[in-house]
N, C-alpha and C positions, 0 to 999 in steps of 0.2 A: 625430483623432476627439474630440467630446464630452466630458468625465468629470460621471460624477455620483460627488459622493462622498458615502457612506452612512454616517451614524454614528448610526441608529437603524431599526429596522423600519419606521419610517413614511415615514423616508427611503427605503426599498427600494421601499415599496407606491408613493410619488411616480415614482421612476424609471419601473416598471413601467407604469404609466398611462402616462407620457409616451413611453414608447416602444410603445406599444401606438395611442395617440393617432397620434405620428409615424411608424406602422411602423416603426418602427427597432430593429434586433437590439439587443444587448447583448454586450459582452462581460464576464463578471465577472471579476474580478481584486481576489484579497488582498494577500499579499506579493509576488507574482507570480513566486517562486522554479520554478515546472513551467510558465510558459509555453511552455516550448520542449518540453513532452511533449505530444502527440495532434498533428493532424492540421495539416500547414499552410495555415491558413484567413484569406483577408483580409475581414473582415466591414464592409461600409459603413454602418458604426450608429453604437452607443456603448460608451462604457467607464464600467461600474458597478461602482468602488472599495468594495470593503466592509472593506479593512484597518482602517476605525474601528469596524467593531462588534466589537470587543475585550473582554479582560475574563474573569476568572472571576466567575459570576453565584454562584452555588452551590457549597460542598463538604462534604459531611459524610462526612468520615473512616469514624465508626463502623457507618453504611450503606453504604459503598463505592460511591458516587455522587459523579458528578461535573459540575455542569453550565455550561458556558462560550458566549460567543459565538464565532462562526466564524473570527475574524479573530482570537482569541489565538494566538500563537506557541506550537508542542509544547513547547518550551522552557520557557517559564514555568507549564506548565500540569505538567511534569516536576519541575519545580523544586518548587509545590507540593504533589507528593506527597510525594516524597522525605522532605520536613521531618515527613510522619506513617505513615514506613516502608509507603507504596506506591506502584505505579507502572501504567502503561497496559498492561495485558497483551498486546498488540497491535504491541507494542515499534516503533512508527513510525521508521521511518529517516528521514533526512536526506539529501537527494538535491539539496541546494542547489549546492555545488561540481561535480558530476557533470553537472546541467547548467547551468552556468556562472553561477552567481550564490551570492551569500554562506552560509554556512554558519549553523547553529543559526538562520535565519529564517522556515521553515515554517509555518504556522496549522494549524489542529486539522482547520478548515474544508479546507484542502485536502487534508488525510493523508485523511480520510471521502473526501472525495469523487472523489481519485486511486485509493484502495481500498490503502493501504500499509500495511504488515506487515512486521516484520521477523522474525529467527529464532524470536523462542516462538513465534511462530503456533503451530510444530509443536506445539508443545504447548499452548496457551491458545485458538488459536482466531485469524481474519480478524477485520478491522473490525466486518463487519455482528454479527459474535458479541457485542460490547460495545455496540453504541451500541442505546441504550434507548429514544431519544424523541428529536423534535427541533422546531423552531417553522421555520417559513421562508416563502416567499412564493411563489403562483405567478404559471402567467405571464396570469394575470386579475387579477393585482393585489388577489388576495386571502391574507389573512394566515391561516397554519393551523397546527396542532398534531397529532402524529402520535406512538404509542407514550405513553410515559410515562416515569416515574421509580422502576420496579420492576422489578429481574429479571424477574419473571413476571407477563409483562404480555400475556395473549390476547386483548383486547379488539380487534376488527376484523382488519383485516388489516395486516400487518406493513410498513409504508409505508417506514419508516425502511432498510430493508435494501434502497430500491429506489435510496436516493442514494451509497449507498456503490459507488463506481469512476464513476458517471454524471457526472463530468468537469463538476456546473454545469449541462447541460442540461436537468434535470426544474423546479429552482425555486432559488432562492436563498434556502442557509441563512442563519438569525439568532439561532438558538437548537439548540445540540445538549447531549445529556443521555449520561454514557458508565457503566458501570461499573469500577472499578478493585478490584487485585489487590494481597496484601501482597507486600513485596519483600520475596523470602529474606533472610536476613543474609549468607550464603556462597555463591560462588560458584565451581567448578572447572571447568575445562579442560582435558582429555587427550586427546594425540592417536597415532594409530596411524601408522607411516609405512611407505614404500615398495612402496602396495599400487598393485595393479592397478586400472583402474576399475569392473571385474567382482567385486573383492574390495571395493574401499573400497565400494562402495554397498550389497553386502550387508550388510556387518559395520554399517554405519546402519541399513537396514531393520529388521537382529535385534533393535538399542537399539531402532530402536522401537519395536516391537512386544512389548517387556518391560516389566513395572511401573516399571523407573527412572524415567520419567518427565521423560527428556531434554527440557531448553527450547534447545537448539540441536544437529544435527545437519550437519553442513558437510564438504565435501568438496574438495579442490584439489591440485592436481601430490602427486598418492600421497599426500597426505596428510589423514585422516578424524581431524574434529574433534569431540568430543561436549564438551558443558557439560551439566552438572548443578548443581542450588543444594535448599537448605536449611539446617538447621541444623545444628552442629562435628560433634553424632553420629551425627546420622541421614546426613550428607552422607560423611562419612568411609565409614558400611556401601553406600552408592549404587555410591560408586569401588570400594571391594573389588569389591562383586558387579557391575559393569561388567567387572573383571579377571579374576574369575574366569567369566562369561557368555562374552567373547569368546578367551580362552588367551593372549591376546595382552601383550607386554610395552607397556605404553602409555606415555608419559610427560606429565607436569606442564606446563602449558603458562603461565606466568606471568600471560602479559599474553593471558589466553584473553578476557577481555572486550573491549580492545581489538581484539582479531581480529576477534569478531563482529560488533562497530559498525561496522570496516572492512568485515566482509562487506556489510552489510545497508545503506551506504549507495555501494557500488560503488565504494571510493576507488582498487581498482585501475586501473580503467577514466579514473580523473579527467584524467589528461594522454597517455591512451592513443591510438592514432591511429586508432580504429574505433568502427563506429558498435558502439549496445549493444542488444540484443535479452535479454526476459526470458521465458524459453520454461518451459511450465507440459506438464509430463509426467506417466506413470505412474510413481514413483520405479521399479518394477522394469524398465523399459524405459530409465530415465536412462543408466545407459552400455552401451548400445545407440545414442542419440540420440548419447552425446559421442563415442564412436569413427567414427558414422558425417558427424560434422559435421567431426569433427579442425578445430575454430577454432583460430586463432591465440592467444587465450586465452578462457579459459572458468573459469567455478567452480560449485559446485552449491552452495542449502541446502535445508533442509525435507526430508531424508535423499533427497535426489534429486528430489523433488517438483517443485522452482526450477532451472533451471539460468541460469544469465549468463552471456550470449554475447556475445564481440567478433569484427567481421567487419570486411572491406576495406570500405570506405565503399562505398552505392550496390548493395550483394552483397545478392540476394534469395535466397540461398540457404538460409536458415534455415528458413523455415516450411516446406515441399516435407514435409523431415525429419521436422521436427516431428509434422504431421497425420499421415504416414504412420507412424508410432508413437504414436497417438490423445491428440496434446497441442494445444495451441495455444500463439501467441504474439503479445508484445507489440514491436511497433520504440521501444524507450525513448529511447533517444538519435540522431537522426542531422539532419544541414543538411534547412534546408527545401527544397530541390530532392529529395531521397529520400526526404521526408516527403510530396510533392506526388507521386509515382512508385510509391511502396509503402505498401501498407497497412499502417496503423501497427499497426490493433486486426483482430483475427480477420474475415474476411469474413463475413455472416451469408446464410445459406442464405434463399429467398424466403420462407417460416414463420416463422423469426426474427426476421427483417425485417422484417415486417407484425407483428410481436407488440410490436417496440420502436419502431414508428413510432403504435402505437397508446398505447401507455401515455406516449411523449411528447406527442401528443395530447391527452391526461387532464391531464397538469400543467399544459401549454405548445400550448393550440392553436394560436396564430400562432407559432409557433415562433420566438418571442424571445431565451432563454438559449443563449448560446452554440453558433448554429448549425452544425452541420459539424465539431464539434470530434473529433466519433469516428467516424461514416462518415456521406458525402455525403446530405444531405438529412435530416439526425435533427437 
């Protein structure tokens, strides 16, 4: 196919015209670490590289703003915080190796626009909760601006919150604007072991729902992992009263940060022989789902919220589950013949389905960006 390669907005708005000009889809591609997530689509267009619109445009620390082009790597955009004690509170994982392609080379532009999150969500909040504003292009080849560069920003309607998980369909970002959170200094990990799955998920539920203020609650083979962070005193009284909250004898978990980056970028899964499914429940219903799925392996985070499911390749068994314990799910990982046979993303009811073919409509009426990537005909 084609490539257009884009290393500036104008470049995008060129693209756009000429595939508009030549009817011709698009495909966008940055580092193209998630092409093998959503749907297996052969599109007879083009391919619109935007890994050169790179770059941190903007940072000011002291307003906890941050503003980058699409195609920066999380990585360097991590990197910069760090050196001014913060970080993305959205804690994007790395799902490079998981599906088969290099580690730490994600863009910013695809964690928005995959909708990725790792463990604080529980605590801090989804994509759409931080990203403030963003510039991008539609698919009329016009260049636009949405949100802002202020926490509290009500001006119109909240546009920005409509490309976070929109896989690239709505418009191609060129400008996004996030806010950032200070990194504790301290961080701990304790874990409970040899519980049941009726026992581990409650004893997360109760963290939750206590002022601790857990930024990671995880779950796997009996054993419930909370992190807590802050500072030596105040984090030290967190653990007591985590120990005395649950009665439980808990133990120290060293490398609890490591855990959770494993958790939250699926390394179990990385040489595992099944496809991966990330199935989004009621946590009070989670082991209800994991007893009645009994996978071959599985783990939960988000105190049951998340679970991660590995199954026999080609096995539709997971979503049936799922719905019928009022959750949906995603087919994260599997060969493009089960990507072509099963839905990857939630079926949408005919209401929904006219609701999301209308608002790609608004961005993209010839349906340029990346067609088909999430269900047939959007």
């Amino acid at each position: 196919m084609p490539t257009h390669i884009a290393a500036s907005e104008d470049d995008v708005i060129e693209a756009v015209h000429q595939g508009r000009e030549w009817q011709s889809p698009l495909e966008i591609v940055g580092a193209g670490t998630k092409q093998a997530f959503g749907r297996a689509v052969v599109t007879m267009g083009s391919v619109l590289d935007v890994s050169g619109l790179s770059g941190i445009v903007s940072y000011q620390p002291e307003e906890l703003i941050i503003t980058a082009r699409p195609g920066t790597p999380v990585a360097e955009i991590e990197a910069a915080l760090a050196e001014k004690g913060q970080r993305l509170g959205f804690d994007p994982p790395d799902w490079g190796p998981l599906l088969g392609r290099e580690p730490r080379a994600g863009t910013i532009g695809g964690a928005i626009s995959c909708d990725l999150a790792g463990p604080a969500r529980i605590r801090c909040g989804a994509v759409r909760d931080h990203l403030l504003g963003i510039r991008g292009v539609n698919g009329l080849g016009e260049a636009f601006k949405a949100g802002g560069k202020v926490v509290k920003n009500v001006t119109g309607f909240d546009v920005p919150k409509l490309v976070c998980g929109a896989f690239g369909t709505l418009c191609v970002l060129t400008e996004v604007t996030l806010r950032v959170f200070p990194k504790p200094p301290l961080s701990t990990t304790l874990m409970a072991r040899n519980l049941s799955n009726a026992d581990g998920f409650a004893l997360l539920r109760k963290v939750w729902s206590s002022p601790l203020e857990a930024t990671g609650l995880a779950f796997s083979h009996g054993n419930a992992l909370i992190r807590l962070e802050g500072e030596e005193q105040p984090l030290a009284e967190k653990c007591a009263a985590l120990r005395a909250l649950t009665g439980m004898n808990m133990i120290d978990v060293p490398e609890g940060e490591v855990a959770f980056r494993a958790l939250a970028n699926g390394d179990v899964f990385d040489d595992a022989p099944f496809d991966v499914w990330r199935a989004f429940v009621p946590p009070a219903s989670a082991a209800e789902v994991a007893d009645t799925l009994d996978a071959p392996l599985w783990l939960a985070d988000w105190a049951g919220g998340l679970l991660w499911i590995g199954t026999v390749p080609g096995s539709d068994t997971v979503r049936p589950v799922v719905n019928r314990f009022g959750g949906h799910c995603i087919l994260l990982r599997a060969d493009e013949e089960t990507r072509e046979k099963i839905a990857v993303f939630e079926p949408q009811d005919d209401t929904r389905l006219e609701i999301t073919r209308r608002v790609k409509a608004a961005f993209d009426p010839m349906g340029l960006f990346n067609p088909g990537r999430m269900w047939d005909g959007v």
